[in-house]
Every structure is written in structure tokens, then in C-alpha cells.
N, C-alpha and C positions, 0 to 999 in steps of 0.2 A: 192216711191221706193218699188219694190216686194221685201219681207221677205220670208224666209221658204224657201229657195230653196237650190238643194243640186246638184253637178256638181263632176261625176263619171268619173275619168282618170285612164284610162292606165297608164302603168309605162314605159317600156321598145320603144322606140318610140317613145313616148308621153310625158312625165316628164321628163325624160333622154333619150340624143340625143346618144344611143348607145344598145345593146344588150351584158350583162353580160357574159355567157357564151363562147360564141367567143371570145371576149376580153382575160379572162382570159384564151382559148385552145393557146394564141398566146404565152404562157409559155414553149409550149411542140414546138413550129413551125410551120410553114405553113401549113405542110400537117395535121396537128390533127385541125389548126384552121378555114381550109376548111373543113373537115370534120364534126364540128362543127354546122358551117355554114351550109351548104348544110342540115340538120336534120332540123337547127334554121328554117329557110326557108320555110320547107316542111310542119313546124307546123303554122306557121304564115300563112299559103298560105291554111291552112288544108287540105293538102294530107294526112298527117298521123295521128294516133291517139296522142292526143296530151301529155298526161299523157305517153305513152310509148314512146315517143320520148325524153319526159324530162328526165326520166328516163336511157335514152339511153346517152344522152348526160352528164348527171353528173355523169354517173358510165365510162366515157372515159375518166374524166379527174379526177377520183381517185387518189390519192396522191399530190396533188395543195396543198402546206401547208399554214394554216390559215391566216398568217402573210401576204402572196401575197396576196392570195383570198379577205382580206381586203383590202391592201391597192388602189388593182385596184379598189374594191369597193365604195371606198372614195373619188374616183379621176374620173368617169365617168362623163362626162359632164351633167350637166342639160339642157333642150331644151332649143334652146334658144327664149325668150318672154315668159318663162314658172312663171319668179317670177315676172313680170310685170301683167300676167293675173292673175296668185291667187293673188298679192295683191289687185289686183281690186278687184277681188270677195269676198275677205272677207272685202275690204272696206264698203260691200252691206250688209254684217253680210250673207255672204253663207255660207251652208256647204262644206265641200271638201274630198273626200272621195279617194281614191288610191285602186287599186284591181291590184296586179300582177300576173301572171305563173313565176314570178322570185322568187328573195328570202329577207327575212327578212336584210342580210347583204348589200342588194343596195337598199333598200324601209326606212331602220329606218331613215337615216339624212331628210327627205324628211317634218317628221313630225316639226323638228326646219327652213329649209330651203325654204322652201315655203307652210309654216304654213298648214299643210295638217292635215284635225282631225282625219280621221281613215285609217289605211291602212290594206287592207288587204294581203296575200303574203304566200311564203311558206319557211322552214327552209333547206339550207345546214345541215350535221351533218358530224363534225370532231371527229376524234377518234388521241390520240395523236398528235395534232394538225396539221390532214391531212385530207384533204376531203376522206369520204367513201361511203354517200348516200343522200337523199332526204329524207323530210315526206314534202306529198303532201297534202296542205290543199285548196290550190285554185286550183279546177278540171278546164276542159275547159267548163263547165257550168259556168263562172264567177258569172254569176249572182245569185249562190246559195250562194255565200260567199256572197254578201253584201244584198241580201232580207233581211235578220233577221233585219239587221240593217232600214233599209228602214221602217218594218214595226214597228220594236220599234219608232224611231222618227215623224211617220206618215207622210211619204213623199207621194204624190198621186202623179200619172204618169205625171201630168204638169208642176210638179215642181221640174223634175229630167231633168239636161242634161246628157248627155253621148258623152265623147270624146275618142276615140278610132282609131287602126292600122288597128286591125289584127282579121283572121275568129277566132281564138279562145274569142274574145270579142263581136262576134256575139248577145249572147240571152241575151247581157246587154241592149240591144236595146228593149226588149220586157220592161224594166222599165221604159223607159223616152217618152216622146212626141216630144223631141227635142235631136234629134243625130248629130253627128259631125265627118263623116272620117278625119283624122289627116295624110296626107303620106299615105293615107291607099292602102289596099288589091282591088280588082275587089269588091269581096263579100261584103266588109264595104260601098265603093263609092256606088254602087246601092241601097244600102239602106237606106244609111244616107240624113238627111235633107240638109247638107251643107257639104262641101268637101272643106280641106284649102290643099294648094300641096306644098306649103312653109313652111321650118321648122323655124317657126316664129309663135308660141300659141300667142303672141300677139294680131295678126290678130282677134284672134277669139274677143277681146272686142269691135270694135264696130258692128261687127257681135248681140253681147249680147245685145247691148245699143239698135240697133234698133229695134230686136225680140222681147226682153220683156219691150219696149218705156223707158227706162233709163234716168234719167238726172239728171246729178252730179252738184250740186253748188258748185260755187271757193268759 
């Protein structure tokens, strides 16, 4: 059985069959949670800068009181085959690492629900318990947020997968040897080793079984 290995997900797409912000613009109505959308979009597809678009999108939906903003939080579906594959992978003793553009408030359950070890992510901030802004810690260089870690645990490029959507998850690919577009964008499919088009993370175990020659005793 390969030991040491560490497998890099996406959140929004990828761990959860939903996109957060849309979701919660559908408080205000249609037309704010097209609006929404249509930015969500243009940053996953990377038309626009992706840091002012998030930016652009949390400050339209100022005044969302905390109590919503969670409870949609809490209630987002997880993909589905998503706690199927991490229990496999930690049945391997992998690591599982999470790196969002979302927020702390849809990434924390993620650490008991499908035993995830590190997440990384960025914070909503409520002022009288209303949304007012952003502190942006995951740029769209994702992969600056979790190097540190990579290179504290001494992970080398063969022993990293990356499963991912969207161009903002782009230069996560520059850490692993073995990539995985998930639903993805044009930009991911071209460059990823394997492409699953079904939302069913499932899929991906014996995808894993055969690549790294796996074999589990009953």
C-alpha cells in the first residue's frame, strides 16, 4: 500500500455540489442571484480578476444576517461519492487537504464530515450580525495557500493528487504529478491527467486503485 500521500480538493464544485454565494444572493431574488451568478461564472471560467470579483460579490450581498448566511451554510449538499472517496483515502492513511475561494462558514463541517485535515479558505466578516465584507486569505494563486504546508510535511510532486473545477485552481497543478478535472472548466479538462464529467467523486477510487496499483484485503 503507497503511504505519504496527500490529495488536494476543491471545495465549492468538488466537496460540495453547490456554489455558496449564489445560493445565499437567492435571499434578495432572482435578479441579485443572477447577478451573482453571472460574476460566480466569469471567475470560475477566469474572465475576470478573481479576488475582485469576490470582492464584488460579497459586498452585493451586504446585510445577509449571520443566522441565514449559516444556516444555508450548513445545509449545502456535499458531492455526492464525496464521503465514499475520502473514506477510502484515509483508509490508505492519506492526507486530505481542502483549499477554497469560499469561506470558513461552508469549509469548517467539512473537517468532521468527511474527515478532511487541513482546510484552507477565506472569512466572511459580520458586523452586528450582518454580512459587511471579506478578508481574503486564499488568492487565486491557490497554491500559495497550501505550499507552506506541503513543504512542512515534505510532500514531493508524486505524491500529491489535485482534484479540481475551475481556472482559479489552475497553478494547484503545478504541485502534483497526478491532476483530476472534476465537472471541470475547458482550462482544467486540457490540462488535467483524467477528466470525470459525472458528479459522482466516487468514480475517482478506482481511477486511484489502478494508478497507484492499490489492493485492499477483505
Amino acid at each position: 500500500m503507497i503511504c505519504d500521500m496527500l490529495v488536494i480538493f476543491d471545495v465549492e464544485g468538488v466537496l460540495l455540489n453547490a456554489e455558496y454565494l449564489p445560493v445565499l444572493a437567492s435571499l434578495f431574488g432572482p435578479e441579485k442571484e443572477k447577478e451573482i451568478w453571472d460574476i460566480t461564472n466569469k471567475g470560475i471560467r477566469g474572465e475576470i480578476n478573481w479576488e475582485e470579483g469576490l470582492r464584488e460579490r460579497v459586498h452585493a450581498l451586504r446585510g445577509v444576517k449571520y443566522h441565514d448566511a449559516s444556516n444555508i451554510a450548513q445545509n449545502l449538499e456535499i458531492m455526492p461519492g464525496a464521503r465514499e472517496l475520502c473514506s477510502f483515502l484515509k483508509s490508505l492513511d492519506w492526507k486530505l487537504v481542502a483549499v477554497s475561494g469560499g469561506f470558513t462558514i461552508i469549509t469548517d463541517r467539512l473537517y468532521s464530515e468527511l474527515n478532511i485535515d487541513k482546510i484552507f479558505s477565506n472569512d466572511l466578516i459580520f458586523k452586528d450580525n450582518k454580512l459587511v465584507d471579506v478578508t481574503i486569505k486564499v488568492t487565486s494563486d491557490k497554491s500559495a495557500s497550501v505550499r507552506p504546508y506541503v513543504e512542512e510535511n515534505r510532500f514531493s510532486k508524486e505524491e500529491i493528487i489535485v482534484v479540481v473545477d475551475g481556472a482559479n485552481d489552475l497553478k494547484l497543478f503545478d504541485l502534483s504529478s497526478f491532476t483530476v478535472g472534476f465537472c471541470a472548466v475547458n482550462v482544467i479538462r486540457d490540462r488535467a491527467d483524467i477528466v470525470i464529467d459525472k458528479k459522482d467523486l466516487s468514480l475517482l477510487i478506482p481511477i486511484i486503485k489502478e494508478k497507484f496499483k492499490i489492493k485492499i484485503n477483505s
